[in-house]
Each structure stands twice: as structure tokens, then as C-alpha cells.
C-alpha beads as a LAMMPS data file, in Angstrom:
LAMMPS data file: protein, C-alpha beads

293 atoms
292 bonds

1 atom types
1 bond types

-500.0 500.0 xlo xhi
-500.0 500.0 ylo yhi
-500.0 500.0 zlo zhi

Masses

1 110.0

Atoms # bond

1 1 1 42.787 185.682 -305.312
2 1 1 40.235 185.097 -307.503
3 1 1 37.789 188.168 -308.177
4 1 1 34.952 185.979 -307.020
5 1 1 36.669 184.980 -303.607
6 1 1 37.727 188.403 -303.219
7 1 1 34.168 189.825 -303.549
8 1 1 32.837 187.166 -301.414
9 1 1 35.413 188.213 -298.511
10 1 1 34.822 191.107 -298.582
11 1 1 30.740 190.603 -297.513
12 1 1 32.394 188.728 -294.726
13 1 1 34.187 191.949 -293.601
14 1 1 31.027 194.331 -293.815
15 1 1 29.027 196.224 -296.552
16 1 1 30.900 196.327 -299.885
17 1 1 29.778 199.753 -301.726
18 1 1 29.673 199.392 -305.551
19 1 1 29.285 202.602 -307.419
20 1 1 27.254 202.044 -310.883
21 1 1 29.052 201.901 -314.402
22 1 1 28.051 201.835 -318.076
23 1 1 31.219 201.542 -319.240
24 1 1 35.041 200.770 -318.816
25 1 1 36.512 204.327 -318.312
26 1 1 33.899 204.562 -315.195
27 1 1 35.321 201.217 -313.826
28 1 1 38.558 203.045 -314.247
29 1 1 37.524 205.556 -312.153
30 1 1 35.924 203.818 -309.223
31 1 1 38.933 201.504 -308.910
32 1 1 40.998 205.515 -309.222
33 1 1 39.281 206.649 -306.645
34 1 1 39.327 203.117 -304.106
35 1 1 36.623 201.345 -303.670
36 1 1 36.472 197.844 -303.751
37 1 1 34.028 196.688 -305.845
38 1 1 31.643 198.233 -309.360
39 1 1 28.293 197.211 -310.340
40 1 1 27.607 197.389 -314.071
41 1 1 24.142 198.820 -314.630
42 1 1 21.713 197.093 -316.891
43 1 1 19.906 200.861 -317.229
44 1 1 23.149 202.574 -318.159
45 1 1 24.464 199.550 -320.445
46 1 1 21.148 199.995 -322.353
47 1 1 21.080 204.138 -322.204
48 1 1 24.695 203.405 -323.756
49 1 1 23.471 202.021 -326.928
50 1 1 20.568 204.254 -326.778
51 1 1 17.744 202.345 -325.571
52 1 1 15.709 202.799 -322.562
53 1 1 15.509 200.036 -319.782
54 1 1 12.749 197.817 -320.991
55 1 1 14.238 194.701 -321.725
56 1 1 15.436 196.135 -325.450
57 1 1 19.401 195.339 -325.304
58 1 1 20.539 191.658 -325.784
59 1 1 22.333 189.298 -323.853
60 1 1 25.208 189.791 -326.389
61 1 1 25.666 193.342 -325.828
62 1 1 25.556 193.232 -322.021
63 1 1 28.062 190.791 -322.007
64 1 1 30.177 192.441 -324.817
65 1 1 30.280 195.573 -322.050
66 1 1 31.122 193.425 -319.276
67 1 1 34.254 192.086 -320.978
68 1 1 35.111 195.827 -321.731
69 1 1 34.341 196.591 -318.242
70 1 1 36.214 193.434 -316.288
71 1 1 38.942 193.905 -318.674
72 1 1 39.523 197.619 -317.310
73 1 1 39.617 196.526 -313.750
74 1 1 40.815 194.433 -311.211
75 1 1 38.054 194.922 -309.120
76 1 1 35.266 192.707 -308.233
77 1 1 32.304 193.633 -310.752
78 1 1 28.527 193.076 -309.836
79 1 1 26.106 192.951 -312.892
80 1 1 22.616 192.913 -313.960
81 1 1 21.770 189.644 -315.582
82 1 1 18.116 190.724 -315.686
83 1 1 15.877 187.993 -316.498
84 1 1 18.508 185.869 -317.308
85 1 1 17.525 186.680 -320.791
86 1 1 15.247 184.057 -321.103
87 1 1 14.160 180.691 -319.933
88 1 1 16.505 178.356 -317.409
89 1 1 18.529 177.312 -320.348
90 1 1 19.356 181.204 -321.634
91 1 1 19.954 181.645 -317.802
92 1 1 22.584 178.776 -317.784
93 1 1 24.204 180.563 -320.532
94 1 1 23.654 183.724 -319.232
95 1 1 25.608 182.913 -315.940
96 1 1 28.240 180.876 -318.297
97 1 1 28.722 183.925 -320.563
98 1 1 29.380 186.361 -317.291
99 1 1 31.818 184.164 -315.843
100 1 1 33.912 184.314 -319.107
101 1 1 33.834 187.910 -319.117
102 1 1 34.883 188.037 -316.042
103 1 1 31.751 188.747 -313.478
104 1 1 32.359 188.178 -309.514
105 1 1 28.570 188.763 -309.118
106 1 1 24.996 188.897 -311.087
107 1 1 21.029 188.959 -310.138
108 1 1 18.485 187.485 -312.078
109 1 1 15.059 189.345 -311.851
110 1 1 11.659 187.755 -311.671
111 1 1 10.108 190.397 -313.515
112 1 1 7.621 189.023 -316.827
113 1 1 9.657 189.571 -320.242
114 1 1 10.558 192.216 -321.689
115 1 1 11.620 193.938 -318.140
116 1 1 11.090 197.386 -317.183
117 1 1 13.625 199.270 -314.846
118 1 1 13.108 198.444 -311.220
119 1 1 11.957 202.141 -311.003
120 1 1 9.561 201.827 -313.424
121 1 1 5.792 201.896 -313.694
122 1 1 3.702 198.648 -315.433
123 1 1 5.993 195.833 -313.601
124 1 1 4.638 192.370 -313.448
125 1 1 6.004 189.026 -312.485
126 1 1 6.016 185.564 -313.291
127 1 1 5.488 182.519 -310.676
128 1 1 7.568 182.138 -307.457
129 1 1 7.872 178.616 -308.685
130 1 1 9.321 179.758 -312.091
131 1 1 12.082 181.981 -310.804
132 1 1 12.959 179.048 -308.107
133 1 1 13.667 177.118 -311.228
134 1 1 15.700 179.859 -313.058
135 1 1 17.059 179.960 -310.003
136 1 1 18.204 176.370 -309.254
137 1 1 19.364 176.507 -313.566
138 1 1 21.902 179.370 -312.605
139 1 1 23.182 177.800 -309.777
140 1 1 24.049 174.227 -311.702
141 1 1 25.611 176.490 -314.591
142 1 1 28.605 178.069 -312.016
143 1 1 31.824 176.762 -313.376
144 1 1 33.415 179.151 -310.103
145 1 1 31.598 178.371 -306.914
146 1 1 32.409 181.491 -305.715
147 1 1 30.456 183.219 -308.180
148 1 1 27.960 185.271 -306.129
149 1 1 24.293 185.130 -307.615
150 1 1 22.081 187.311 -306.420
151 1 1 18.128 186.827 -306.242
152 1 1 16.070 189.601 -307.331
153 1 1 12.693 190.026 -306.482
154 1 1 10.695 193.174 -307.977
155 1 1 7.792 191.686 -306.736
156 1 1 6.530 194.996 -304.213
157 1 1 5.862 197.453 -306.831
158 1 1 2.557 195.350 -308.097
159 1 1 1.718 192.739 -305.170
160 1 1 3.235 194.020 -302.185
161 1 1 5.245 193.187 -299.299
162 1 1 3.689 190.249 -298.378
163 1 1 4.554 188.982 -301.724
164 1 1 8.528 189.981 -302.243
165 1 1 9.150 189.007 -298.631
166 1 1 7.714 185.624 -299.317
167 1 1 9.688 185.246 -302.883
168 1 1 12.985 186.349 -301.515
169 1 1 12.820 184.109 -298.481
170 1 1 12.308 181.216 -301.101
171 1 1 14.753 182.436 -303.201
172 1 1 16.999 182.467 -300.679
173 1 1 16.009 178.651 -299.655
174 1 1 17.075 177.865 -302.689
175 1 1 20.485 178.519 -302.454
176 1 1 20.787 181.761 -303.899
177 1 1 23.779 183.700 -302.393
178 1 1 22.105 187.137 -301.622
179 1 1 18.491 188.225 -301.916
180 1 1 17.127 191.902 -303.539
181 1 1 14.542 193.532 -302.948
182 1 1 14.303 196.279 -305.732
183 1 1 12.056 199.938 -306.022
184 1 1 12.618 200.562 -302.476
185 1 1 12.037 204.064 -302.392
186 1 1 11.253 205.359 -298.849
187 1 1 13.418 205.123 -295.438
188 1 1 9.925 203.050 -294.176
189 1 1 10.428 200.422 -297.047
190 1 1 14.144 200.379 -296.449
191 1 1 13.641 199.520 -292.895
192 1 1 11.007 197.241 -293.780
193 1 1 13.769 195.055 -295.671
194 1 1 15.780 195.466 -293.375
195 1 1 13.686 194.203 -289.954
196 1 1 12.358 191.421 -291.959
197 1 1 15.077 190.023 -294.016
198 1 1 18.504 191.952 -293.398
199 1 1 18.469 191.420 -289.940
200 1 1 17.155 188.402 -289.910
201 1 1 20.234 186.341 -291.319
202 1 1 19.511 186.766 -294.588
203 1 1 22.337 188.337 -296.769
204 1 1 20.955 191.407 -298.830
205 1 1 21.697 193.422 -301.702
206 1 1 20.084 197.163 -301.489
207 1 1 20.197 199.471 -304.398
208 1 1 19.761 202.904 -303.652
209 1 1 21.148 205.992 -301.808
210 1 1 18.439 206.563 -298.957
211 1 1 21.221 205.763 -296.231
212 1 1 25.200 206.179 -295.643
213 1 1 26.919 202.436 -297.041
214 1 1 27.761 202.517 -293.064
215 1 1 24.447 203.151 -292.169
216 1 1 23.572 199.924 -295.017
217 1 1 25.887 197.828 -293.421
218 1 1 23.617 198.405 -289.840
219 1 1 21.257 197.814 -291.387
220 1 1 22.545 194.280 -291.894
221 1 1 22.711 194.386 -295.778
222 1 1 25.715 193.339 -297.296
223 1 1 25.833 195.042 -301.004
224 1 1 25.286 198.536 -301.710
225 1 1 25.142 199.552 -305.554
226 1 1 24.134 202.874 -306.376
227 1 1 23.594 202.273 -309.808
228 1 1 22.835 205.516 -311.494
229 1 1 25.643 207.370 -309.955
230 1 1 27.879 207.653 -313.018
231 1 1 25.486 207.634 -315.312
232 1 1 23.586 210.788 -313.635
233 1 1 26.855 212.646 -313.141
234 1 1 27.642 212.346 -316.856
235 1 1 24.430 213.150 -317.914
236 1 1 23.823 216.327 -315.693
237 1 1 27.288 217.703 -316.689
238 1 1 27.221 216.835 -319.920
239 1 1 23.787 218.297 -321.022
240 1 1 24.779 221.735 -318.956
241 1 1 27.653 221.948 -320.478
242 1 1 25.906 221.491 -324.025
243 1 1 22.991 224.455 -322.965
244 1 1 25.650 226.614 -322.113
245 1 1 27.624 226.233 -325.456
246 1 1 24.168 226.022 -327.559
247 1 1 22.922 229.703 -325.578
248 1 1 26.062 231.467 -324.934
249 1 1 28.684 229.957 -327.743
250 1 1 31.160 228.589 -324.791
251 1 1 31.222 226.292 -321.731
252 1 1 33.378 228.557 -319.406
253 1 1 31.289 228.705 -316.810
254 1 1 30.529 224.368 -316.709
255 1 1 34.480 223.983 -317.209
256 1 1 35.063 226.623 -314.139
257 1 1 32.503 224.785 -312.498
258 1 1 35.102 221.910 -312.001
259 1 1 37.821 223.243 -311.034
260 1 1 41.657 222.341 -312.455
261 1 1 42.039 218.450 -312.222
262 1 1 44.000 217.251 -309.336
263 1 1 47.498 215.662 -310.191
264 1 1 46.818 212.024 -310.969
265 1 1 43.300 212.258 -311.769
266 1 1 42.869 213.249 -315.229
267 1 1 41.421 211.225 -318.043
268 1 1 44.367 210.153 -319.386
269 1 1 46.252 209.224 -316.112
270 1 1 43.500 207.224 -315.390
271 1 1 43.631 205.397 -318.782
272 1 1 47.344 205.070 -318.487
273 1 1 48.648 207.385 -321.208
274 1 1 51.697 207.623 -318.785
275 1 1 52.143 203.831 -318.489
276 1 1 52.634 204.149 -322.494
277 1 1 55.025 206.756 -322.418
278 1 1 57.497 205.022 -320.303
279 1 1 56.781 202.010 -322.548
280 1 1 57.393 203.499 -325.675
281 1 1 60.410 205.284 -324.173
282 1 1 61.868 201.551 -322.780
283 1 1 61.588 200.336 -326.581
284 1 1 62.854 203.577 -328.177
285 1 1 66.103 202.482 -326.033
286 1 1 66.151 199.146 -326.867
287 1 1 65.655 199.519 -330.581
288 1 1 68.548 202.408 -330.155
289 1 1 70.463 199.817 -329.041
290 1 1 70.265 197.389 -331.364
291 1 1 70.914 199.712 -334.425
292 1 1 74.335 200.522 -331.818
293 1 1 75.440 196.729 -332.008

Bonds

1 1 1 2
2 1 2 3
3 1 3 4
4 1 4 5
5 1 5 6
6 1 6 7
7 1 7 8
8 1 8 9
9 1 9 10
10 1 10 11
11 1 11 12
12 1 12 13
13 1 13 14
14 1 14 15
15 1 15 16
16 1 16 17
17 1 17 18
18 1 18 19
19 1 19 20
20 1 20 21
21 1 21 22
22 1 22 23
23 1 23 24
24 1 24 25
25 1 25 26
26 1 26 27
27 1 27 28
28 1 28 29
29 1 29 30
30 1 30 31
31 1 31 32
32 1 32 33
33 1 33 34
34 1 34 35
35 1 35 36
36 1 36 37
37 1 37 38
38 1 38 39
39 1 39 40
40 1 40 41
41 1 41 42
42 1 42 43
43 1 43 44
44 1 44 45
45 1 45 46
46 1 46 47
47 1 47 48
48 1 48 49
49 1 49 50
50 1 50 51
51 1 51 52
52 1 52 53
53 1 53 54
54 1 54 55
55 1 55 56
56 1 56 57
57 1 57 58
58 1 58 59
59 1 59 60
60 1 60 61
61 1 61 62
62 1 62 63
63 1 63 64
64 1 64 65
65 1 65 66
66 1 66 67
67 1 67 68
68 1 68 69
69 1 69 70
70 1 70 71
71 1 71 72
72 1 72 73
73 1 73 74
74 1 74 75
75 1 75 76
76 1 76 77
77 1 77 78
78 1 78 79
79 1 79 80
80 1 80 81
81 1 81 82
82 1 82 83
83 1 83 84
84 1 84 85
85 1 85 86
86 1 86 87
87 1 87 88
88 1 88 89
89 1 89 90
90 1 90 91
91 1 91 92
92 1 92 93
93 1 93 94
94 1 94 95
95 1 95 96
96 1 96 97
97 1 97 98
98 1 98 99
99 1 99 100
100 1 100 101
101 1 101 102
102 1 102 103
103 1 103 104
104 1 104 105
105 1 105 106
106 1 106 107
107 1 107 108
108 1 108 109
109 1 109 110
110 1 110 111
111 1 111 112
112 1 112 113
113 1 113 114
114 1 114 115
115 1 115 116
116 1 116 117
117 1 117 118
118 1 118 119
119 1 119 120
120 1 120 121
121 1 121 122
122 1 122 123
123 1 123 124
124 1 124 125
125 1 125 126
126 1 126 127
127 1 127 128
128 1 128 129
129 1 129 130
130 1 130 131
131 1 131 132
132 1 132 133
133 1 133 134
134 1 134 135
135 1 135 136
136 1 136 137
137 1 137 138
138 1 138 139
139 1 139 140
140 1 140 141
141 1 141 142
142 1 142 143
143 1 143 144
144 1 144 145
145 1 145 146
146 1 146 147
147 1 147 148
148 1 148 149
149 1 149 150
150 1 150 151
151 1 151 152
152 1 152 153
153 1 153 154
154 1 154 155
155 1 155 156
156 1 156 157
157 1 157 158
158 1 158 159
159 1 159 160
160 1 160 161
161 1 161 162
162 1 162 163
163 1 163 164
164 1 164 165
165 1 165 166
166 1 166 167
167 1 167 168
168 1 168 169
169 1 169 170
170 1 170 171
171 1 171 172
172 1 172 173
173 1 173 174
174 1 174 175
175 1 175 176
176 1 176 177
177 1 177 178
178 1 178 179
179 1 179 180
180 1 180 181
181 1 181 182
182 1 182 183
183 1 183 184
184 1 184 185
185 1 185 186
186 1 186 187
187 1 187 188
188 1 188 189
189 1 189 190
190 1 190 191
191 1 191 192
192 1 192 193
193 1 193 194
194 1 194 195
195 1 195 196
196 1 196 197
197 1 197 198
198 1 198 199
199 1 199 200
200 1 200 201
201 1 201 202
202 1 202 203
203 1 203 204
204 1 204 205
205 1 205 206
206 1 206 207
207 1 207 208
208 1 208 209
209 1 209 210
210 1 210 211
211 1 211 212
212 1 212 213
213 1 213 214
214 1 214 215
215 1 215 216
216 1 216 217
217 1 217 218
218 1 218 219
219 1 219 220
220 1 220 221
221 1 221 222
222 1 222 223
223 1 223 224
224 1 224 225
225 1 225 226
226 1 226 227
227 1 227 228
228 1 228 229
229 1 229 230
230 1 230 231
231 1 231 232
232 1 232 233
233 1 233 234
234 1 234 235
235 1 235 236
236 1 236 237
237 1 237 238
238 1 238 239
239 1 239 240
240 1 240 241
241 1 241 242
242 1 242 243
243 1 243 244
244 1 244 245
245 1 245 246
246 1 246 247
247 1 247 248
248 1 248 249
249 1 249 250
250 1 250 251
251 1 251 252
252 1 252 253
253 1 253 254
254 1 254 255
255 1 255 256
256 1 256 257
257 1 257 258
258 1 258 259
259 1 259 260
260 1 260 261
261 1 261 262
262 1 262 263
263 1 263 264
264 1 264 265
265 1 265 266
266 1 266 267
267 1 267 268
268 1 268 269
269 1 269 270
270 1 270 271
271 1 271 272
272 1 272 273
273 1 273 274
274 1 274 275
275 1 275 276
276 1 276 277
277 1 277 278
278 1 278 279
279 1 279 280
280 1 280 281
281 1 281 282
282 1 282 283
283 1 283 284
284 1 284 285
285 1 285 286
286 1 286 287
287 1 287 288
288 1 288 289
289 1 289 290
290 1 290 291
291 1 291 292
292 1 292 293
């Protein structure tokens, strides 16, 4: 089955939970630990190379992860497209570019260019009627039908929920396969999208940890990313780790912190070094055999 179809049957079965990536050892280790689906974070892929979230990374280099990323897993993977990363015709080849790398799943934003993080202050947007259009470009430009693409609005942060409700219901009119609402922040605004759009027949994407992905999936939504987690993790860990060595000269206490890995779930039995041991041992015998003869 096609990674498209698969992440479409899945929505039909209930909420699919997507933990957030930033790069292909992460996939790794969501598809390790068995989910069934990742979502590749535009925020991560551009802390990655060093940038923050405002719209500074190229289309190139987000698709240049993705490949990385799908390559590394046979999971469905669900990824920012942000703006499309430019008018309908960068949007077409946005979409295009995904599919070759092997994307199940994208939203396109309606936020002005350059973007900001969802989570950002300073947002703005452009025209319902424009991101219809970019809208209507991305669907023409599926070579899968089953490609999922996702409608995002981040419309409530500056006008309101009069405003996002109104752009994701037209979004959705459109023929865009899931709607998303982004900076929802409270457990009121969460039910908010929920009552008026979730519940209402209208499939959903929500990004955030306010609720349990069973508790999403009551709500009526049928995408959870959480799209800092691995990202976060790393970061947390990794800077403690570094003020312990910089203060006390060693990082016993973040290492103890950890624990001993469990059997199967270190680094490199997750990147397969075991996989290449049997397969340089299965050529070793072959070559051993042919110097034999």
C-alpha cells in the first residue's frame, strides 16, 4: 500500500498521532518505538540549519530533509509546506517536489511571506480568496490522489475566530482534505475548534499537546502532530548535559539521568548497525568461497 493510502486509512480508523521530526534518525525512532505516522516540522527543519522559523529556509532544503526523512521510514510522513513557498505556481511545485520525496501529507499556510512560526507574535495574512487559489493550484498539481493536503489557516492570532472559522470552512469547500487551525493555545480554543468544525464533519488537523491523542480523536479531529516533541527533548538534554560538562568537567549525572539503554533501542540498533554486520558477515562467506573454488 501506498504511503498515501495508508495514511489516509488510517484517518478512517480514528486519530493518527504523529510525533514531530527534524531529521531522519528521529523518524527512525518514532517508527522504533510504533506509531504510525511522523510529521516533519518546518520549525525544527529550519532550527536544523540554524535559522529560526520565519520563513528563512528554502523550498530546496525542506525538501532535501524530507527525502532524508521518507527515505529512513516506511511510515506515512506529514510535512510543513508552509506557504507553499510562493505563489500558486511555487505551490504546484511545492506539492510536486513532496510527492517525489516521498510525502503522504502537507499544509499550506495562509500566513503573508516570509512566515513566522504559528506560535509566534507579528502574524498576518493574505486574502481568503488568495489561499482558495493556492489552494485549488495544489490540488491540480497531485500526481497521487491520495496525497492528503491539508489547509492551514493561522488566521486567529490577528483577526480572530470569526475569521479562521470562516477561512477554514472555505478552505475546506474547496476540496482541501483536512482543515488547521494553528496557535491554539488554551483547552477553551481547543474546544472552540472542536464544537465548530471537528464535530461538525469537518476533518481536522490539531497541533499541540493540550489533550490525550484519545481525547483528540473525541474531539472529532483526525491528525495529531506534536511537532516540537523531538526537537525539545534534544534540546533540553542536550544543553544540560553541556552545563554540566562546562561547570563540573563531566556529564555523569545527565548520562545517569537516563538510565542503561534497553536491548534493542540504542542508536545504532535503530540505524541498523546490526543489519550490516550480518551483511558483511554473508559476503565475507561468499567471497571465502569463491577464493575455495
Amino acid at each position: 500500500m501506498r504511503r498515501t493510502s495508508r495514511l489516509r486509512q488510517l484517518m478512517e480508523q480514528g486519530v493518527v498521532l504523529a510525533p514531530g521530526v527534524y531529521n531522519a534518525l528521529f523518524a527512525k525512532a518514532v517508527e522504533h518505538t510504533g506509531f504510525d505516522a511522523v510529521y516533519v516540522t518546518g520549525f525544527g527543519t529550519a532550527a536544523r540549519y540554524g535559522y529560526p522559523d520565519v520563513g528563512l529556509i528554502t523550498q530546496t532544503e525542506m525538501v532535501q530533509n524530507l527525502k532524508h526523512i521518507c527515505r529512513a521510514t516506511s511510515l506515512p510522513v506529514v510535512a510543513d509546506a508552509d506557504t507553499g513557498y510562493g505563489n500558486i505556481i511555487n505551490v504546484q511545485r511545492t506539492v510536486r517536489d513532496y510527492e517525489r520525496a516521498g510525502v503522504a501529507g502537507m499544509h499550506i499556510e495562509d500566513q503573508v511571506f516570509p512566515k513566522k512560526c504559528g506560535f509566534m507574535e507579528g502574524k498576518e495574512v493574505i486574502p481568503l480568496e488568495e489561499h482558495v487559489q493556492k489552494l485549488r493550484a495544489a490540488l491540480d498539481a497531485r500526481t497521487d490522489p491520495d496525497t492528503v493536503i491539508i489547509a492551514r489557516t493561522d488566521a486567529l492570532a490577528p483577526n480572530g475566530w470569526e475569521d479562521a472559522l470562516a477561512r477554514a470552512r472555505a478552505y475546506r469547500e474547496t476540496g482541501a482534505d483536512l482543515v488547521f487551525v494553528d496557535g491554539i493555545r488554551t483547552l477553551e480554543e481547543l474546544d472552540i475548534y472542536s464544537r465548530e468544525l471537528a464535530k461538525k464533519g469537518i476533518p481536522c488537523l490539531y497541533n499541540g499537546g493540550l489533550v490525550t491523542a484519545e481525547d483528540a480523536g473525541r474531539m472529532g479531529f483526525k491528525i495529531q502532530i506534536l511537532a516540537g516533541l523531538s526537537l525539545g527533548a534534544v534540546f533540553k538534554s542536550a544543553t544540560a548535559a553541556m552545563q554540566e560538562l562546562n561547570s563540573s568537567g563531566t556529564t555523569r549525572q545527565t548520562v545517569a539521568q537516563f538510565g542503561p539503554p534497553a536491548e534493542g533501542e540504542t542508536v545504532n540498533d535503530i540505524l541498523g548497525v546490526p543489519e550490516i554486520y550480518e551483511l558483511e558477515q554473508r559476503y565475507d562467506l561468499a567471497a571465502e568461497k569463491e577464493t575455495v573454488q
